[in-house]
Legacy VTK file of the C-alpha trace (Angstrom):
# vtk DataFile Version 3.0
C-alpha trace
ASCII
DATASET POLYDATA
POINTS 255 float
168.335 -96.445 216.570
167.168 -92.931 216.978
168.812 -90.189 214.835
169.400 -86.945 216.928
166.771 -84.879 215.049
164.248 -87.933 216.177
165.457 -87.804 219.266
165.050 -84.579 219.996
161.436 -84.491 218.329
160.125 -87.350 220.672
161.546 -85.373 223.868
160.071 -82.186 222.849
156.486 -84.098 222.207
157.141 -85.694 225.748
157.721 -82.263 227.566
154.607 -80.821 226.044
152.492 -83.662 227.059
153.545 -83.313 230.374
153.412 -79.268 230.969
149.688 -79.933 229.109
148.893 -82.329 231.658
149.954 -79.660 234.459
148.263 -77.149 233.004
144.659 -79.099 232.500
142.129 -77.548 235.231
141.285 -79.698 238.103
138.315 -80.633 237.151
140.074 -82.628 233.702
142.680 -83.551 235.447
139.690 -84.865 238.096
138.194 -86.867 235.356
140.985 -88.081 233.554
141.603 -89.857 236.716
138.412 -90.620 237.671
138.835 -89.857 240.960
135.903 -89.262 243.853
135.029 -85.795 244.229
132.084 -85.313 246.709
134.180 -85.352 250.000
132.077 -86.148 253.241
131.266 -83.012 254.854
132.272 -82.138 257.975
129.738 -81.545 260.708
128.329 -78.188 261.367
129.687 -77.987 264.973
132.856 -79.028 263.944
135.768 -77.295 265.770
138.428 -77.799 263.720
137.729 -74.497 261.707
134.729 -71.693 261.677
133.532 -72.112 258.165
132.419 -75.689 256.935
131.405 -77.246 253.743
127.387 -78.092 254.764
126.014 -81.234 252.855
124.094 -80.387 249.616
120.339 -80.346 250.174
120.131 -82.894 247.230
121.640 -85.786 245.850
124.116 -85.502 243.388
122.429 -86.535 240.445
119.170 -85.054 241.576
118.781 -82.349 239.026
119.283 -84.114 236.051
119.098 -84.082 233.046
119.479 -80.262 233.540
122.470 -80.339 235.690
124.880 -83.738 235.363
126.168 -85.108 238.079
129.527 -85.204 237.622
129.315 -81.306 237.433
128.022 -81.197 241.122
130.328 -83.108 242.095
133.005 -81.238 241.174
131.427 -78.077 241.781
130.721 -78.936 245.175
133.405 -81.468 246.285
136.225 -79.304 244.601
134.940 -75.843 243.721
132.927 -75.047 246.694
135.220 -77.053 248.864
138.437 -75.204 247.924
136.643 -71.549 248.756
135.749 -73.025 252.263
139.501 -74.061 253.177
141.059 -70.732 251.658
138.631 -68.601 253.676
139.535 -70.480 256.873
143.140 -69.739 255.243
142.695 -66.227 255.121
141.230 -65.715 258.599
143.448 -68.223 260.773
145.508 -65.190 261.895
142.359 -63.265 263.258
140.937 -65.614 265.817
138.436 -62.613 266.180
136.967 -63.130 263.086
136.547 -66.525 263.230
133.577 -65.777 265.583
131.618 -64.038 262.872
129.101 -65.360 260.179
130.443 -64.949 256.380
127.442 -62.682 256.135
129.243 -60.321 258.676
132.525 -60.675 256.821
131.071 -59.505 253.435
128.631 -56.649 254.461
131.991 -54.975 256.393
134.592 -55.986 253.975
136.073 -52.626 254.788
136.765 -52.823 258.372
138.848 -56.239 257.671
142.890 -55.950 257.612
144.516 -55.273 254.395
145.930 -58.438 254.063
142.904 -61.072 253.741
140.259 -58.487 252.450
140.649 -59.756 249.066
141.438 -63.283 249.859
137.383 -62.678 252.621
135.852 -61.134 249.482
136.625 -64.284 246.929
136.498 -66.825 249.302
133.838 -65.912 251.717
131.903 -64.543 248.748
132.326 -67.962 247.116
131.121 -70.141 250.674
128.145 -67.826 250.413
127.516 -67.933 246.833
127.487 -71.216 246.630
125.680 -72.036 249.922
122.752 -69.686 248.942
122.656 -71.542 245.052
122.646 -75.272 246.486
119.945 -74.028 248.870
118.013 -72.472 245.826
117.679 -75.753 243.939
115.913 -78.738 243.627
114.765 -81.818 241.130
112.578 -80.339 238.482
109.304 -78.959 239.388
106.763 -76.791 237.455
106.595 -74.370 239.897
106.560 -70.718 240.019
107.122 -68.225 242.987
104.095 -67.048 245.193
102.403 -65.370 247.960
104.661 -62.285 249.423
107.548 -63.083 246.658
104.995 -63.535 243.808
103.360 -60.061 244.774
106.945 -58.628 244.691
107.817 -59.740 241.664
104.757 -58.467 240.545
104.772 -55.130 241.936
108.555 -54.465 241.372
109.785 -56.101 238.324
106.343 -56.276 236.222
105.671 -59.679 236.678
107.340 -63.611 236.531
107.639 -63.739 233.212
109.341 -60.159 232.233
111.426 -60.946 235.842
112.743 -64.158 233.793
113.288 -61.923 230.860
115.390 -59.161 233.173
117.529 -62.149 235.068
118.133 -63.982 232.409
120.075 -60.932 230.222
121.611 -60.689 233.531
123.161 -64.281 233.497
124.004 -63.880 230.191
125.780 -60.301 229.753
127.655 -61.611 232.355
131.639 -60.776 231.280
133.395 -63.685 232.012
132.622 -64.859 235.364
130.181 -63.949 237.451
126.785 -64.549 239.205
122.848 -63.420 238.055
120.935 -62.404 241.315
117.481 -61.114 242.249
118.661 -59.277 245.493
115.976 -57.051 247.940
117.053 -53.086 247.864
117.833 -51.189 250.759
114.470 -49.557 250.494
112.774 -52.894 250.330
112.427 -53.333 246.374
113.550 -56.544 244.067
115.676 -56.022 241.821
117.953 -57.888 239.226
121.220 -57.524 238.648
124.742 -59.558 237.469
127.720 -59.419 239.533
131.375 -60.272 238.539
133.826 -63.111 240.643
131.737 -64.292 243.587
130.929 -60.754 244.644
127.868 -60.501 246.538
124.974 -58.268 247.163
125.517 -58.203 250.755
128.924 -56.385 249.835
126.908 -53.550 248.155
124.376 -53.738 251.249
121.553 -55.723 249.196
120.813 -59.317 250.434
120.767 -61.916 247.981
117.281 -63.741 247.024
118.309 -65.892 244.404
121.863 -65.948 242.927
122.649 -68.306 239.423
126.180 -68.916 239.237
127.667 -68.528 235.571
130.908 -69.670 236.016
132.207 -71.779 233.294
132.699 -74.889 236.182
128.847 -74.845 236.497
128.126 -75.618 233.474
131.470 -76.360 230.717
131.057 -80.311 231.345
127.405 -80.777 229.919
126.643 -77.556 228.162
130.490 -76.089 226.719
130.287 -72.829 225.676
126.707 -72.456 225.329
125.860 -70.892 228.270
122.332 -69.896 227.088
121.227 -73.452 227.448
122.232 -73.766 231.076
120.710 -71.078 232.181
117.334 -72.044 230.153
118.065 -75.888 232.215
118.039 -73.865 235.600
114.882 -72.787 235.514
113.850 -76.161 235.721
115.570 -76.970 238.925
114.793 -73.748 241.253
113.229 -73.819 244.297
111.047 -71.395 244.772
109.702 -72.350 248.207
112.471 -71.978 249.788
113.355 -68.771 247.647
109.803 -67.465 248.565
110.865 -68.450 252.121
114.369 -66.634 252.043
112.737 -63.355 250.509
109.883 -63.695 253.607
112.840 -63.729 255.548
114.823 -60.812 254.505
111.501 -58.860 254.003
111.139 -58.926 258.102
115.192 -58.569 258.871
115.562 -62.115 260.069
118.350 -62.626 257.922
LINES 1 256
255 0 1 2 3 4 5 6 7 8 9 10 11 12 13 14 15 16 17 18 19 20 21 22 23 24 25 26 27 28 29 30 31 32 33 34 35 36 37 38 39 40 41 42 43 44 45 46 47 48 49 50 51 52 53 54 55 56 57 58 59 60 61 62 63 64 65 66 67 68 69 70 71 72 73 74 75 76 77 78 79 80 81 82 83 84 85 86 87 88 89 90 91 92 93 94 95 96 97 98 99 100 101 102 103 104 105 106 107 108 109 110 111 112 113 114 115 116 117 118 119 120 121 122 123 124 125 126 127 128 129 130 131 132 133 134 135 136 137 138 139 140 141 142 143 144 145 146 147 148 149 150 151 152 153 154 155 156 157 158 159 160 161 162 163 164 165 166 167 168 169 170 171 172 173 174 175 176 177 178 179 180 181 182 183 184 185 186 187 188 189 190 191 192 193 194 195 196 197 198 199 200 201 202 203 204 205 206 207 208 209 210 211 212 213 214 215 216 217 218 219 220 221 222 223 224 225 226 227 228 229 230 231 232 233 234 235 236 237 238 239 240 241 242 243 244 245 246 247 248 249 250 251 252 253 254
């Protein structure tokens, strides 16, 4: 039989276990339970809600070794996912802006009502983010940037290797969470820069190039704390034709 003192000791461990168990982030909690995380995304006309979760351009476990796949999974199928549904959240009570692109919403975060400008700016900024990133990667290549984007890089930031240099401070100064980006100036000049949350250029009126998300969820499972070694892995996975393509793009106002 229990004394009291025991008894009291195995209730306390109990209650701890369980408001531990509560507390663990999703993504623990996720694979404690081994649960699927890639949901099936809905289609792009879909007209149950404005913003949708597009399919990845790759398979899960495309980019390894460099980036696992149970980290896209959950930073797709949950991350990603959750920014889509609270920006459709945020927005259900101004059927008005439902008609505009998430571009719109974050280059006129201004004109947006009081109430859901923070909840556009983190949400919309992470459907964009994250749209942009998945669309900026691909399985490991040797490949480097060229024609117009090449030139740029050249002309602008002093060449690929001291842009690598510049972006990769970037990523890793930084504070917290954030995102590394190569953006295109007002005046039509590259530059690099970090941004905090899921800000993005667009909100500054830049458009983003290339944008590295260094959120801990990108990168905790396989690397921990060392973020220095994920961001060496993603240079291994970029894409830089479509990068060179989205730069082309921007270059003549097409996007």
């Amino acid at each position: 039989m229990l004394t009291r003192r025991a008894a009291l000791r195995a209730f306390t461990f109990t209650t701890l276990a369980a408001v531990a168990g509560r507390w663990l982030p999703e993504s623990a909690r996720a694979e404690e339970n081994n649960a699927p995380l890639v949901p099936e995304p809905p289609p792009s006309h879909s007209s149950d809600a404005p913003f949708t979760l597009g399919p990845l351009p790759f398979a899960p476990d495309a980019l390894e070794p460099f980036i696992d796949t149970r980290t896209m999974e959950i930073h797709y199928g949950k991350h990603h996912a959750a920014y889509v549904n609270n920006l459709n959240k945020a927005i259900s009570a101004y059927p008005d802006l439902a008609k505009r692109s998430v571009q719109d919403l974050l280059r006129d975060l201004d004109a947006l009502p009081d109430d859901i400008r923070t909840a556009v700016r983190n949400n919309g900024g992470g459907h964009a983010n994250h749209t942009l990133f998945w669309n900026s990667l691909a399985p490991a290549s040797d490949t480097k940037p060229e024609g117009a984007l090449a030139k740029a890089i050249g002309s602008d930031l002093g060449g690929f290797d001291e842009f690598k240099d510049a972006f990769t401070r970037a990523a890793l100064t930084v504070f917290g969470s954030g995102w590394a980006w190569l953006s295109l100036n007002s005046d039509g000049a590259l530059l690099v820069e970090s941004l905090p949350n899921q800000d993005n250029p667009l909100m500054f009126g830049r458009t983003p190039i290339l944008g590295v998300d260094v959120w801990e969820h990108a990168y905790y499972l396989k690397y921990q704390n060392v973020r220095g070694e994920y961001v060496k892995a993603i240079w291994n996975v970029l894409n830089w034709p479509a990068i060179a393509t989205r730069y082309e793009d921007s270059i003549k106002g097409t996007i």
